[in-house]
C-alpha positions as CSV (number, residue, x, y, z in Angstrom):
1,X,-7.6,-207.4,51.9
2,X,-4.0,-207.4,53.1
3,X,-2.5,-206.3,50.5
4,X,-5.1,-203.4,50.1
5,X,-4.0,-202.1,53.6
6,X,-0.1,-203.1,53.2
7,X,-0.8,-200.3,50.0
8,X,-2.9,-197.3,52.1
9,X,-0.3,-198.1,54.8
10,X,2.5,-197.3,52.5
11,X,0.9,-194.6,49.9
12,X,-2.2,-193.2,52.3
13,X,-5.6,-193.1,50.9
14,X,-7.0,-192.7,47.7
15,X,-9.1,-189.7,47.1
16,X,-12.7,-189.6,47.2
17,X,-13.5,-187.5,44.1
18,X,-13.3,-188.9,41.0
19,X,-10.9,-187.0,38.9
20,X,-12.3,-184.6,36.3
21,X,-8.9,-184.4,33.9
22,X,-6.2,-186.4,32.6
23,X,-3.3,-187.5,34.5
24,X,-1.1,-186.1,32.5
25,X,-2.7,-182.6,33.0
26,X,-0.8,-182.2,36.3
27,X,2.3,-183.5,35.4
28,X,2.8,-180.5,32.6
29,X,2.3,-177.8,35.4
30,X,4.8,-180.0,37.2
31,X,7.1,-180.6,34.5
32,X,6.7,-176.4,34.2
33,X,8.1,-176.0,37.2
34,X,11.1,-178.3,37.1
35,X,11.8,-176.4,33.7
36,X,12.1,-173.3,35.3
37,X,14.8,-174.2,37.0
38,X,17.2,-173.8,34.7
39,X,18.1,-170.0,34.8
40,X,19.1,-171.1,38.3
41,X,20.7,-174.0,37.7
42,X,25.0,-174.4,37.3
43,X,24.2,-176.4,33.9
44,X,22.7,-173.9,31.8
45,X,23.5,-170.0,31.4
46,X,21.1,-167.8,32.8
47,X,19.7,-166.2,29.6
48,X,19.6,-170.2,27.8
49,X,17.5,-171.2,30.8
50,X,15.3,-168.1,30.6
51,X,14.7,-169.2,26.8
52,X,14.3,-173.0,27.6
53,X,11.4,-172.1,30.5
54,X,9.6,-169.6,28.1
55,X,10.0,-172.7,25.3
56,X,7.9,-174.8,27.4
57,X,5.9,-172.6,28.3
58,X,4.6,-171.6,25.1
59,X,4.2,-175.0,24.4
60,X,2.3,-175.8,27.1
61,X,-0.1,-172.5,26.6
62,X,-1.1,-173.9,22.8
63,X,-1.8,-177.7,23.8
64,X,-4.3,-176.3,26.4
65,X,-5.6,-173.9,24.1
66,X,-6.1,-176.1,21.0
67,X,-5.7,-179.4,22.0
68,X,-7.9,-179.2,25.5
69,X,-11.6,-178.6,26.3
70,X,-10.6,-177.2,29.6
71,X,-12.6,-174.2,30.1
72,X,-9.6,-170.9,30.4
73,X,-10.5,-167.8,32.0
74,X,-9.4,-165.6,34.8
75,X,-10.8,-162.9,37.2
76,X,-11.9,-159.8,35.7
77,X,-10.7,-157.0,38.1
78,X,-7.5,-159.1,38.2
79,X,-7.0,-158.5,34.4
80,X,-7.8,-155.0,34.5
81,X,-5.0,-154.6,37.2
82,X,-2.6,-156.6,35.5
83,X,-3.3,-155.2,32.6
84,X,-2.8,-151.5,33.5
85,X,0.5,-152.3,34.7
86,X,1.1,-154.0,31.5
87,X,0.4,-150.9,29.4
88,X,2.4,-149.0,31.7
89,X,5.3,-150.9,31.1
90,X,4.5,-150.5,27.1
91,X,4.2,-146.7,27.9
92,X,7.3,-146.5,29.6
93,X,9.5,-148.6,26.6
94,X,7.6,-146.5,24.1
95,X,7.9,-143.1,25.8
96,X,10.3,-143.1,28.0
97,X,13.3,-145.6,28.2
98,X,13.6,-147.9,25.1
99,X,15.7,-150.5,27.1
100,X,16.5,-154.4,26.1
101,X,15.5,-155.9,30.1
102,X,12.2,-153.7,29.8
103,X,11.5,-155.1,26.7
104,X,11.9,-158.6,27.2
105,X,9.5,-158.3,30.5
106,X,7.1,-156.8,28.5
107,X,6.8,-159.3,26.0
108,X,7.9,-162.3,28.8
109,X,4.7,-160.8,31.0
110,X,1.6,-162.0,28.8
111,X,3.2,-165.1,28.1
112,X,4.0,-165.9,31.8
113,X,0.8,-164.8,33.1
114,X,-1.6,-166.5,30.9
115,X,0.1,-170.1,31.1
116,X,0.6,-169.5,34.8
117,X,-2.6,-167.9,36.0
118,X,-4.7,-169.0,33.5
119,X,-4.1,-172.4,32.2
120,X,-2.2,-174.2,34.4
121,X,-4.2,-173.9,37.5
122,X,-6.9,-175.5,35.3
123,X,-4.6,-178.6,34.5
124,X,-4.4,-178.8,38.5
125,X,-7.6,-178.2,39.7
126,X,-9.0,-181.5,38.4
127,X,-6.2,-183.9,40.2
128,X,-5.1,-181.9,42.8
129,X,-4.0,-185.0,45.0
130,X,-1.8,-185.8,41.9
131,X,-0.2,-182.4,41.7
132,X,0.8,-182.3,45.2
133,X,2.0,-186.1,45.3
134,X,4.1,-185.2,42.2
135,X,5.7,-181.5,43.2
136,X,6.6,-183.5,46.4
137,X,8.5,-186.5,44.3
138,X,10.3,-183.4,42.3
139,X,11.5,-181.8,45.3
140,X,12.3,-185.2,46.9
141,X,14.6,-185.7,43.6
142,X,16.2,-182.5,44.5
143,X,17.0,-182.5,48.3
144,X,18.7,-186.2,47.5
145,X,20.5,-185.0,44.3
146,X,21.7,-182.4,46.8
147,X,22.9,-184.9,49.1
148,X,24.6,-186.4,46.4
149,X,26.5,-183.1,45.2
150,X,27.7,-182.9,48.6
151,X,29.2,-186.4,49.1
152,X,30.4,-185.8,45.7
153,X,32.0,-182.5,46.8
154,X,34.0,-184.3,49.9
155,X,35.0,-187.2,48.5
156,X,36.0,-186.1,44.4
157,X,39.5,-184.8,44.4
158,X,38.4,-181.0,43.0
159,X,38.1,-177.9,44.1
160,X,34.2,-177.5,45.6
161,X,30.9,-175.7,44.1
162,X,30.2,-172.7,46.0
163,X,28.4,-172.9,49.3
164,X,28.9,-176.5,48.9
165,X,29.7,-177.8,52.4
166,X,29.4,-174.4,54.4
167,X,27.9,-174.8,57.4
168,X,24.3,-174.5,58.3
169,X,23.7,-172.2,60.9
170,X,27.1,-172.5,62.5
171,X,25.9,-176.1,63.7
172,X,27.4,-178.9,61.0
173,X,28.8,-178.4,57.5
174,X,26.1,-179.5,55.0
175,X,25.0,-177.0,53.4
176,X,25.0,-177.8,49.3
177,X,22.6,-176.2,46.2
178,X,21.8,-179.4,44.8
179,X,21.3,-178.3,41.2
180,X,21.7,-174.6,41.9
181,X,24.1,-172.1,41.4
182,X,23.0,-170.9,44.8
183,X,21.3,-171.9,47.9
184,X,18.4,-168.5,47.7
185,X,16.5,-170.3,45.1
186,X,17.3,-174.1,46.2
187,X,15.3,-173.3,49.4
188,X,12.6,-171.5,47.9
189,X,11.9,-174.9,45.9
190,X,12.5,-176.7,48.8
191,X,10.1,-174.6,50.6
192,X,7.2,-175.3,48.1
193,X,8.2,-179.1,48.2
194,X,7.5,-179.0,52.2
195,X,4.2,-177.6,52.2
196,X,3.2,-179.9,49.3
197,X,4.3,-183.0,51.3
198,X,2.9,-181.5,54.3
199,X,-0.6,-181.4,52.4
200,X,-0.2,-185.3,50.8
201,X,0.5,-186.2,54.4
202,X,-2.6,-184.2,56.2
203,X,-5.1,-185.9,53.2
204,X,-3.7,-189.1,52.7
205,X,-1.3,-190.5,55.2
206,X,1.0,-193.1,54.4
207,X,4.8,-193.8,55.2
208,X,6.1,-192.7,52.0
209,X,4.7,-188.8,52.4
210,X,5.4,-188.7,55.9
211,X,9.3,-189.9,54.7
212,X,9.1,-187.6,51.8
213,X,8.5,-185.0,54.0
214,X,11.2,-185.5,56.3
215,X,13.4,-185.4,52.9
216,X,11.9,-182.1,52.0
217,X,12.6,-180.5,55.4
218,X,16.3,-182.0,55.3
219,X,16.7,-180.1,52.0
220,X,15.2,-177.1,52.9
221,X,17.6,-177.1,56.3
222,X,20.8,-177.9,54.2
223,X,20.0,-175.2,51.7
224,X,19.9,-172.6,55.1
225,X,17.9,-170.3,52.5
226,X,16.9,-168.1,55.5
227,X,14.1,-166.4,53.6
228,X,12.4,-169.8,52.7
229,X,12.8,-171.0,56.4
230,X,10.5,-167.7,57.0
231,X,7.9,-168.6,54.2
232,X,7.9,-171.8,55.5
233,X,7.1,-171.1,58.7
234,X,3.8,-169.3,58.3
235,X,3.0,-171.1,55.2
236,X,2.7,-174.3,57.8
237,X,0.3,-172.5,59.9
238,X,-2.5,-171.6,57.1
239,X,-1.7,-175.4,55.9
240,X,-2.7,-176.9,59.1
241,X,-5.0,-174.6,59.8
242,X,-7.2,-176.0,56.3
243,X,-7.3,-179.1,57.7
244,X,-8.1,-178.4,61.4
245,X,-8.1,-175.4,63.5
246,X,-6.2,-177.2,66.5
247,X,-3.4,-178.0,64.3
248,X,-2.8,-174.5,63.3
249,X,-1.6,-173.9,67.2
250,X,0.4,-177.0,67.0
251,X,1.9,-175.4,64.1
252,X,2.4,-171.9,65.7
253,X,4.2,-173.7,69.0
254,X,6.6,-175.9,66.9
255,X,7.6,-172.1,65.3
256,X,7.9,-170.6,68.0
257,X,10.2,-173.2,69.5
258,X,12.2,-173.4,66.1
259,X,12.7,-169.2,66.5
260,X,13.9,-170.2,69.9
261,X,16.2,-172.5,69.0
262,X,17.5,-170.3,66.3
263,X,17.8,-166.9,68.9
264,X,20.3,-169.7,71.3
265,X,22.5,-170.7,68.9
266,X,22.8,-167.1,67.4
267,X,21.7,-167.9,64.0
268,X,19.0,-164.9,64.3
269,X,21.5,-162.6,65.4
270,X,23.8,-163.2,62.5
271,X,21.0,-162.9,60.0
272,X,19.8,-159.5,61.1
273,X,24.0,-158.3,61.4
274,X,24.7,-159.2,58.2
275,X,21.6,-160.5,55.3
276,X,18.8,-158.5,56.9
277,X,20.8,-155.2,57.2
278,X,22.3,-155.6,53.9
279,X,18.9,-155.5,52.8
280,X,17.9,-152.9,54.2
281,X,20.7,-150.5,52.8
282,X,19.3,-151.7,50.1
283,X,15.7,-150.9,50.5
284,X,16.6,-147.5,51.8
285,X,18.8,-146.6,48.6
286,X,15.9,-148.0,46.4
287,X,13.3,-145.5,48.2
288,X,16.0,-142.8,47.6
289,X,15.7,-143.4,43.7
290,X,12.4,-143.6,43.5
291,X,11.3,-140.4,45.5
292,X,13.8,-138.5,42.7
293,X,11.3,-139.9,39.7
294,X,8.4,-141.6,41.5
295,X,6.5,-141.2,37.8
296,X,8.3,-143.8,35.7
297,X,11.1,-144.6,38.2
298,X,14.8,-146.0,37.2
299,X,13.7,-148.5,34.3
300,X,14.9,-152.0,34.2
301,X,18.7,-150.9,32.9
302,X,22.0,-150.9,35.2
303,X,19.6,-151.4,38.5
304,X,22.5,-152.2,40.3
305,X,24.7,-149.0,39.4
306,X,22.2,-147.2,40.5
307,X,21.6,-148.6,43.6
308,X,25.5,-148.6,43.7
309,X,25.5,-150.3,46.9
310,X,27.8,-153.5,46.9
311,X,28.7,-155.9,44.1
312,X,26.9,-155.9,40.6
313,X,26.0,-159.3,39.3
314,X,25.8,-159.5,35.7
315,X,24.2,-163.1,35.1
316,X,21.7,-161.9,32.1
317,X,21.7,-159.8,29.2
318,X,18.0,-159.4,28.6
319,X,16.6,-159.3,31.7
320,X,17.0,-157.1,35.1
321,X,18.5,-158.8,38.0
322,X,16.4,-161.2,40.2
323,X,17.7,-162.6,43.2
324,X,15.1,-165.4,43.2
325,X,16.8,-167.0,39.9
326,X,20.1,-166.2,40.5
327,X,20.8,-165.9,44.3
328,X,23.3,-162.9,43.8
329,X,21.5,-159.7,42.5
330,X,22.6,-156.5,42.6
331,X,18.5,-155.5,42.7
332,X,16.7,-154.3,46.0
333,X,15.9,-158.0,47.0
334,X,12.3,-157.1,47.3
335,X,9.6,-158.0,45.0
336,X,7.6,-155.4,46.1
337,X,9.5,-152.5,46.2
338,X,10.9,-153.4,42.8
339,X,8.2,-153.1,40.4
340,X,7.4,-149.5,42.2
341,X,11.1,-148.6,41.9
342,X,11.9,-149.6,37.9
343,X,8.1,-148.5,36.9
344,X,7.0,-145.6,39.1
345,X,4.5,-145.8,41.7
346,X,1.3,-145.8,39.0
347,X,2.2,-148.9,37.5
348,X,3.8,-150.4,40.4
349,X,1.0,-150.0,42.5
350,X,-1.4,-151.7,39.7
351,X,0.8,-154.6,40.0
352,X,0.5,-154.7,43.8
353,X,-3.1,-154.3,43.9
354,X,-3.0,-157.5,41.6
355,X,-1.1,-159.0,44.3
356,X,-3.6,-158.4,46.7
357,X,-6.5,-158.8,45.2
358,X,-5.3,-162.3,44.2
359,X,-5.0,-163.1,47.9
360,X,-8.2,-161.6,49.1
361,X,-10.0,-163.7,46.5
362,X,-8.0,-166.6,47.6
363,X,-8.9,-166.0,51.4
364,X,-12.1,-166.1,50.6
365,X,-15.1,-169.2,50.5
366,X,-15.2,-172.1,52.3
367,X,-11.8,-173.3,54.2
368,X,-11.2,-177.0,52.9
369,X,-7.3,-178.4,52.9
370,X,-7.1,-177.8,49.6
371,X,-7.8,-173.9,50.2
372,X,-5.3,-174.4,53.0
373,X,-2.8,-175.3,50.8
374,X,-3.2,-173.2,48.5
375,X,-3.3,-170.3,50.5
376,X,-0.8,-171.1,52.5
377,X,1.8,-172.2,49.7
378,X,0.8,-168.0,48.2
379,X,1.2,-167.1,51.8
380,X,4.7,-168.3,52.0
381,X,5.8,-167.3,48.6
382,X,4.3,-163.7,50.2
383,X,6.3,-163.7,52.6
384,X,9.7,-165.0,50.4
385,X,8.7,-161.9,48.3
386,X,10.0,-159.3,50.9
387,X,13.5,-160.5,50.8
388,X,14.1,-161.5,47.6
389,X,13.0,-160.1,43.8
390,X,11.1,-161.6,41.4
391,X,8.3,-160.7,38.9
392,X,4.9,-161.8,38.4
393,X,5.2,-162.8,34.8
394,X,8.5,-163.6,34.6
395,X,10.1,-167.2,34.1
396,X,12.3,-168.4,36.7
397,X,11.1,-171.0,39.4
398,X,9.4,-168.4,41.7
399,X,7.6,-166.9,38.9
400,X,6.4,-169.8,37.7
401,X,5.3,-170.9,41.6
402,X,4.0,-167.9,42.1
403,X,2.0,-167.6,39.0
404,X,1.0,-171.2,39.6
405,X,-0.6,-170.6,42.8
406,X,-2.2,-166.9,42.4
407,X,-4.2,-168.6,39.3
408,X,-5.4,-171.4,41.8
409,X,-6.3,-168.2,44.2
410,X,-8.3,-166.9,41.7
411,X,-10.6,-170.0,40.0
412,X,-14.2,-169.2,41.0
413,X,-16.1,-171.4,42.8
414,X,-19.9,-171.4,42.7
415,X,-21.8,-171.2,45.5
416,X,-25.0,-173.4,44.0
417,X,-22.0,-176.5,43.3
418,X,-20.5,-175.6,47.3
419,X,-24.5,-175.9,48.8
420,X,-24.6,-178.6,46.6
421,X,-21.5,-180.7,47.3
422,X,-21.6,-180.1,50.9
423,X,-23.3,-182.2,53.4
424,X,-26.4,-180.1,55.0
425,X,-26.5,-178.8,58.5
426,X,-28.9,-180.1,61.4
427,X,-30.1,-175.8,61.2
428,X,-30.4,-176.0,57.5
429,X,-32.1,-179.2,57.6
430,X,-34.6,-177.9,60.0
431,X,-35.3,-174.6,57.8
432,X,-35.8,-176.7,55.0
433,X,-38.2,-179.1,57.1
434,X,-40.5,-176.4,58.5
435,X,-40.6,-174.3,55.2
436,X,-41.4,-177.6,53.5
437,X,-44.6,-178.0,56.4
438,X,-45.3,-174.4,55.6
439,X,-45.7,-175.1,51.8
440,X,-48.1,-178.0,52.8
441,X,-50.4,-176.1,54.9
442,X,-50.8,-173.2,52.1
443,X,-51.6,-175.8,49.3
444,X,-53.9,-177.4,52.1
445,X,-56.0,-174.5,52.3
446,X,-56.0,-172.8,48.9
447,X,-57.3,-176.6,47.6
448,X,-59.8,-176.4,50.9
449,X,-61.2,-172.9,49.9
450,X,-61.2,-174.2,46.0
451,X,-63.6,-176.8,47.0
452,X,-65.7,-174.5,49.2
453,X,-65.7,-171.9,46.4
454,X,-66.9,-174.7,43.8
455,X,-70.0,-176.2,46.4
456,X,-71.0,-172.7,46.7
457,X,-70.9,-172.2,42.8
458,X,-72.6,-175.6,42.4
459,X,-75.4,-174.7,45.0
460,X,-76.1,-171.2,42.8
461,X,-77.0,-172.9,39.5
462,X,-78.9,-175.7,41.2
């Protein structure tokens, strides 16, 4: 018996529900993710770790095809939305502007999408303690290999890594990348690793998730990725909210007092001076360009000429800049007014209304932790989105995320299993009970007026 506690003590509490797949399913959307980090990492060129993701990938997409019996399909009206914005991209390369970067997200799309959205939520629906447990251990791995590159950084006689040992928020020099080339998409991970440790330690408890997640928010601090620290903070809400109501406000206070915090020391004045307006000048150029050709837009080719507004970064030959697998882009560091300005406003707009329908359908059902999570992870990804670019369909870490968790949005639920697996209400017990009594009394009296019908009968032929 002691031991049994000394282990929930340290690890929480085992789930309730028995699991309904391997334990190896999870692991391979894990071991997706961590792939995808290599067109951001320092060890691999961008277009080598575009190629090694879309590998894995593929691989992954024909073992749960043909080696599986897990059931794969998506939401309808999200396909025909995805779909039309799909063809439109075809259109455009066939019609329009033959480029290489449209090309390669043309054919990267399908790929992306169905292991994403379509197969690997399925691997994670049927352990989803496991998943989260393990996406917390990978971004533990990370924040402390980020340590590590930082006491590397001061102690090895060479020059240091960029952003390696900046300081965070004018406060104490510890900013590092970890295995990054820049901090943009080492927060966004460590932003995902948060609210996955956040949700072990709300439906387990246990010392090592609660440590785990003070490790996660360490990284995510270090990294000073100031568009993560914002998907953070309202992912946390919609977390805490899926596993009590009260919590939520908790959640909101502890924000507001962080935004305080951050106003004193002027952190949030420097970011609106300098990142925030940046953007903007970017945003403004973007609209620009897309209200001279709001049919097909600019195309995927030289976006950052055309913006012509700072430095162009030229990390990939095949495919358009994306500040959420580099960092550095010389893109509009938007995902949503990207895919309106590089494929007009008919197919952008089909992509967006995949967006949104894919968090409607999320939204909605009963609210469990799970949904919380879930939600809440998409939420904070949503929010990333608006300063920095990436793609539905694409294969960098935020794609992959992303792709991840819209797929888990959309996975029906039926409502016959949720009456079923759910515990009955005192209301709906009483219905039941008094249409029950009302059953009774009807059979009571149609059997009462058979036997009065068959005396009568029986008196007749006497």
């Amino acid at each position: 018996m002691s031991d049994w506690r000394d282990t929930e003590y340290l690890w929480g509490r085992s789930p309730a529900d028995s699991p309904t797949v391997p334990l190896h399913y999870p692991l391979l959307a894990v071991f997706a993710i961590v792939v995808s980090i290599a067109p951001s990492t320092w060890y691999f060129s961008t277009d080598q770790g575009y190629l090694l993701s879309a590998v894995v990938l593929a691989a992954i997409t024909v073992y749960g095809v043909v080696f599986t019996g897990v059931r794969l399909s998506t939401d309808p009206a999200f396909l025909v939305l995805f779909g039309g914005y799909w063809l439109g991209l075809m259109v455009q390369y066939r019609f329009h502007a033959p480029q290489t970067e449209l090309f390669y997200v043309a054919l990267s799309a399908p790929l992306a999408v169905f292991a994403t959205v379509v197969v690997l939520p399925r691997f994670v629906e049927g352990r989803r303690q496991t998943f989260a447990m393990a996406l917390t251990l990978a971004a533990v791995a990370v924040a402390l290999v980020g340590i590590l590159v930082l006491w590397w950084a001061g102690t090895a006689d060479t020059d240091l890594p960029d952003f390696i040992g900046e300081e965070v928020m004018g406060l104490y020099a510890i900013r590092t990348v970890s295995v990054f080339s820049n901090p943009n998409p080492y927060g966004f991970f460590m932003m995902i690793g948060c609210l996955a440790a956040l949700y072990t330690v709300l439906v387990r408890g246990g010392l090592v998730w609660i440590v785990a997640l003070g490790i996660c928010v360490l990284g995510l601090i270090m990294s000073e990725g100031d568009a993560a620290l914002a998907g953070v903070s309202v992912g946390t809400i919609i977390v805490l909210a899926g596993r009590h109501r009260l919590l939520s406000f908790l959640g909101i206070g502890v924000g507001v007092a962080v935004l305080y915090a951050g106003i004193r020391i002027g952190h949030v004045s420097e970011v609106m001076q300098t990142t925030l307006m940046s953007r903007i000048n970017l945003w403004v150029r973007s609209v620009e360009l897309l209200a001279a050709d709001p049919l097909w837009g600019i195309g995927f080719a030289d976006v950052g000429s055309q913006i012509g507004i700072g430095r162009e970064f030229d990390h990939s030959s095949i495919y358009p800049p994306l500040s959420s697998d580099t960092g550095t882009s010389s893109g509009p560091h938007n995902s949503y007014l990207y895919p309106l300005l590089s494929t007009g406003v008919i197919a952008g707009s089909l992509y967006l209304g995949s967006l949104v329908y894919a968090l409607g359908r999320g939204i909605r059902g009963r609210w469990t932790a799970w949904k919380g999570f879930v939600v809440g992870t998409a939420a904070g990804i949503y929010v990333y989105m608006a300063f920095e670019s990436h793609f539905l369909g694409g294969l960098g870490v935020s794609s992959v995320v992303f792709g991840l968790f819209v797929g888990l949005m959309l996975l029906t639920e039926p409502e016959e299993s949720e009456r079923e697996s759910r515990p009955a209400t005192a209301r709906e017990a009483l219905a039941t009970s008094r249409l029950a009594s009302a059953l009774t009394r009807v059979q009571q009296r149609a059997a009462e007026r058979d036997g009065t019908g068959s005396r009568r009968e029986s008196r007749r032929n006497g």
